[in-house]
N, C-alpha and C positions, 0 to 999 in steps of 0.2 A: 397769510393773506386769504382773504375768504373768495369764489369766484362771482366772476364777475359780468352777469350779464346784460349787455347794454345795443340794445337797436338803435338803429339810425333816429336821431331827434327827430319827434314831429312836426312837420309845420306852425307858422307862429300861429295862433287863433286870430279870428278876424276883430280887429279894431284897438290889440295889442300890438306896441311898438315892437319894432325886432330889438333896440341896442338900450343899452341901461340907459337915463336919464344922463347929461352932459353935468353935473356938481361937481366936488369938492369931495373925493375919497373915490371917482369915479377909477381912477388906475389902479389904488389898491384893492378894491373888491375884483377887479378883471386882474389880478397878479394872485390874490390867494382863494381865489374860487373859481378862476378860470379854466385852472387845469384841469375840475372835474366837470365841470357843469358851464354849460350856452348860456344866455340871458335870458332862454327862452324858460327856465327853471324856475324863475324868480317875478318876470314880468306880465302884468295884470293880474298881481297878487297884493292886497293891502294888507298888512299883518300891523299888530302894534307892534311897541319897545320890544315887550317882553315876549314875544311872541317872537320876534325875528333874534332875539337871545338865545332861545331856545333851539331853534334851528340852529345858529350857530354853534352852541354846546354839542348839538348832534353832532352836527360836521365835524367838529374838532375831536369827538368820540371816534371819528371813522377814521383820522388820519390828516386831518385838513392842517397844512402848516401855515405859520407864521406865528408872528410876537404878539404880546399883546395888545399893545401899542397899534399895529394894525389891523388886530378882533376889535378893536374898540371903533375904528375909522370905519370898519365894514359895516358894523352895527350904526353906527351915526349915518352913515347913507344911505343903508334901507330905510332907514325909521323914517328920515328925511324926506325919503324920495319915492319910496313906497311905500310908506304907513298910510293907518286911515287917514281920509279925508284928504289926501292929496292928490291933485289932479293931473289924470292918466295925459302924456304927450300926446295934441291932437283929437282932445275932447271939449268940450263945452265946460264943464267942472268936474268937481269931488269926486273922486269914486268914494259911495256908502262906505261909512265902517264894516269891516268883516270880517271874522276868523277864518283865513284861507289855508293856516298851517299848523305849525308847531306842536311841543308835545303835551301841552295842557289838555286837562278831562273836556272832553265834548265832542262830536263832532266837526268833521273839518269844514264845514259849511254852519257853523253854530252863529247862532244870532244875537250879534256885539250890537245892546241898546245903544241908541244916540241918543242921552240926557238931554238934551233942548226942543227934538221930538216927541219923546216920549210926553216930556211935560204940555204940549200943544197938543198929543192926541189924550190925554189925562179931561182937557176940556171938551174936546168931540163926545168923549167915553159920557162925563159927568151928564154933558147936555142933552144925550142919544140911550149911554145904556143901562146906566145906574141902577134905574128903575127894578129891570127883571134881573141882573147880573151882579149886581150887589158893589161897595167899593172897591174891594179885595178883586171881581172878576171871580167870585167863588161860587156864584150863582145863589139863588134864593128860593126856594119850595123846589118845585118840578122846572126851576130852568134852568140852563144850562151852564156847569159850572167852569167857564172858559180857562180857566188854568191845567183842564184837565183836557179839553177839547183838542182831538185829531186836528182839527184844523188849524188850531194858532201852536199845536208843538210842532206841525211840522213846516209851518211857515215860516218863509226865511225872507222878510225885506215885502210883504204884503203879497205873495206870489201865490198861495192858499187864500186869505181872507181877500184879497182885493177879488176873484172871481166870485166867491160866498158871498160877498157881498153886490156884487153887480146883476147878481141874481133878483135882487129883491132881500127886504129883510125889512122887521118891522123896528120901528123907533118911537121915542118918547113924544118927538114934536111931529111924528108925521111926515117926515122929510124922508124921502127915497134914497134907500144906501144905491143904489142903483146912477144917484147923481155923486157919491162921492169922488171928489177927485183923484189924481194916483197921489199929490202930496197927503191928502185926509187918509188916506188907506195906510201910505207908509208911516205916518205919524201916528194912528191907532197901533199900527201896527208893533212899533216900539215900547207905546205904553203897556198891550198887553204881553208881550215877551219882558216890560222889565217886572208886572205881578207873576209871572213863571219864575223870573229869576228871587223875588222875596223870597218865595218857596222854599225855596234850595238849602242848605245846609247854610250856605254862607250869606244865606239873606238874611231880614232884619225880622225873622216870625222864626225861627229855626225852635224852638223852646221846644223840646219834646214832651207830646200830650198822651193822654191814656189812648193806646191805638186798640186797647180790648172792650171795643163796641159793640161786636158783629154778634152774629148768631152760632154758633160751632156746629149744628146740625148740618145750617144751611153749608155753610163752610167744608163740611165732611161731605154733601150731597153734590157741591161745586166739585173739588178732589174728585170724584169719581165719577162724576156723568161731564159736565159742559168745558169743562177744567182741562179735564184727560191727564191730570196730574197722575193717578195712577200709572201710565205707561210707562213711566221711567221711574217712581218714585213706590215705596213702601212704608205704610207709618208700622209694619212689623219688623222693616227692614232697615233698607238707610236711613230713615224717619222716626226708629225708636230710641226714647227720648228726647229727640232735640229742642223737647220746651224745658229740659233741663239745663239744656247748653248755654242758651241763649234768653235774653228778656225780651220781653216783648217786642220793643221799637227793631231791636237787632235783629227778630226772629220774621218781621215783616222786609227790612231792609236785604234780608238774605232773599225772601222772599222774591223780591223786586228786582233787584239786582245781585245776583249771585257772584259775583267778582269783584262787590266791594271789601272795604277792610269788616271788620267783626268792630261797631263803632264803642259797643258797651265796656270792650277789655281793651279795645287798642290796636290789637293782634290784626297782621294781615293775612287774612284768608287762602288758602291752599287752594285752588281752583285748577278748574281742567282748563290743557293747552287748548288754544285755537287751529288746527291744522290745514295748510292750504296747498293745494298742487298746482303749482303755475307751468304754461305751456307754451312754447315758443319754437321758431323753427328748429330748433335743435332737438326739441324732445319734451319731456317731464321730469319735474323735481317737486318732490314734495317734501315736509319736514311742519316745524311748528313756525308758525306766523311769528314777526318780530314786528313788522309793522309793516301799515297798507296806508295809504289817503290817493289824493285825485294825481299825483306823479310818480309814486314809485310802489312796490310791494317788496318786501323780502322777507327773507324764512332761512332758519337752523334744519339742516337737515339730520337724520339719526347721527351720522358722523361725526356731528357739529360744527359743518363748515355752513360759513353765511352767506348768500347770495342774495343779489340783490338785481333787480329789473323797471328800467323805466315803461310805463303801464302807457299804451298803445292799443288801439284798438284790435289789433290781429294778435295781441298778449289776450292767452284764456286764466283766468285766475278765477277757480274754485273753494270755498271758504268750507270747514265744518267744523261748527263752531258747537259745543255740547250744549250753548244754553241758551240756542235759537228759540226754542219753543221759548221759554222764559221771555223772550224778546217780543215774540210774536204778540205774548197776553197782554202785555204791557198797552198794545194799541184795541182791546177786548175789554180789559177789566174793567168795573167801573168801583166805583170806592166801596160799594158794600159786599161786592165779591173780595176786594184784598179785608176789608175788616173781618169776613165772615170766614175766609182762609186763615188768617190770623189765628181768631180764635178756635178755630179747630187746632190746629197745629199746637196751642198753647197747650190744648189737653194731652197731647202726645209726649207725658213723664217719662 
């Protein structure tokens, strides 16, 4: 048994019920996930299906008992009773769709399109942005190519774009973004998070294109002056060869994200731990990260015992993570610094 560090639950948030929703599967979820966990774990969270599958797969990885028969009733009442779009006890409607957990790729705050806004803010876009921003949202000459833009990656539900835009912003007909309403904001809003998500691997443009555009001088001049890739990296060092290793698209993908798979061969990629020292009235424990989001952190210590801690505001948790910097550029780069890194790195036989 790995230990086990658990502070007093925090109070419920404000305008979160305290006790699960009164349905149908309400006694078995309070018999095989009572014993670890409050209501307060699960409520004013909308997860979808699969999403709340997932968590349950966790649990049941940590110990969590029962049949299947009652994995399934547990799962059928969150889905029910707290999945998207259903509405929280003691509100007016819906709570938004939203990815508030589980273990799929993204953020735990990641922005689950609503298909029926998106397509309502598809007409605001055509009628407003088209013009300079192109269909795609890919932008056209010197504007702005919004699938890359700070502001709609890190907006979640119009929370970014709805102040950008209340600012002022100029449109096709003339009309003041400044008058849009919060529905037109969240409905843009969907539409351009769902041209983020074409993007993606698993959208509907995924084809890989010739990503050897750039320049390789400028590329080698980024590396060592604005980049600061040198400080950790050596193309005489752990950098020689590696356009032997890798093709192109793979060699920019490592680039970008260094802890994905190797997509060219298959192979999943060898990467450095994430290491975290969490700190609580008892003391510090550090070890390698297992996982963190907005209720709990835990971490393998050298010994390889696991621990784990409900995250509280008087919990200090420390991350150090090898490919922060990596992270950082990500919100820096702009596409002809990664093409022009690209192609330098491609020369590095």
């Amino acid at each position: 048994m790995g230990a086990q560090n658990n502070p007093p639950s925090p109070p419920p948030r404000a305008g979160v019920p305290r006790d699960l929703p009164d349905a149908p599967g309400k006694d078995t979820v309070q018999k095989v996930c009572g014993t670890c966990h409050t209501a307060s774990m699960v409520l004013g969270r909308s997860s979808s299906r699969e999403e709340w599958s997932e968590v349950i797969a966790n649990m049941v990885a940590k110990g969590a008992k029962g049949t299947s028969a009652e994995f399934a009733q547990v799962l059928d009442y969150l889905t029910k009773n707290l999945g998207p779009n259903q509405a929280r006890p003691g509100t007016a409607g819906p709570t938004p769709a939203r990815r508030t957990g589980g273990l799929t790729q993204g953020p735990n705050d990641k922005h689950v399109v609503d298909a029926g806004s998106a397509e309502r803010g598809k007409a605001i876009y055509i009628a407003e942005c088209i013009t300079c921003h192109g269909p795609r949202a890919r932008g056209k000459g010197d504007k702005t190519d919004l699938v890359r833009s700070v502001t709609v990656l890190h907006d979640r539900y119009g929370n970014t774009i709805g102040p950008f835009l209340r600012k002022g912003h100029q449109t096709q007909s003339g009309v003041a973004t400044s008058s849009f309403t919060e529905a037109q904001v969240s409905d843009l809003s969907n539409f351009l998070h769902q041209q983020v998500n074409d993007t993606l691997r698993s959208g509907p443009f995924s084809k890989v294109l010739n990503v050897l555009t750039g320049d390789p001088k400028a590329g080698e001049a980024y590396f060592k002056g604005t980049g600061k890739c040198g400080t950790c990296h050596s193309p005489t060092g752990d950098l020689a060869g590696i356009a032997s290793k890798y093709d192109p698209p793979t060699l920019q993908q490592r680039l970008l994200f260094p802890r994905t798979t190797n997509f060219s061969g298959g192979q999943l990629s060898v990467t450095k731990p994430v290491n975290v020292t969490v700190t609580d009235q008892n003391g510090s424990v550090s070890g390698v990260l297992e996982k963190i989001d907005d209720f709990n952190v835990s971490l393998r210590d050298s010994s390889g015992e696991y621990h784990i801690w409900k995250r509280t505001p008087e919990l200090k948790v420390e991350k150090h993570d090898p490919y922060a910097a990596h992270i950082e550029l990500l919100d820096i780069y702009t596409d002809k610094d990664i093409h022009d890194l690209v192609a330098y790195l491609e020369t590095l036989k």
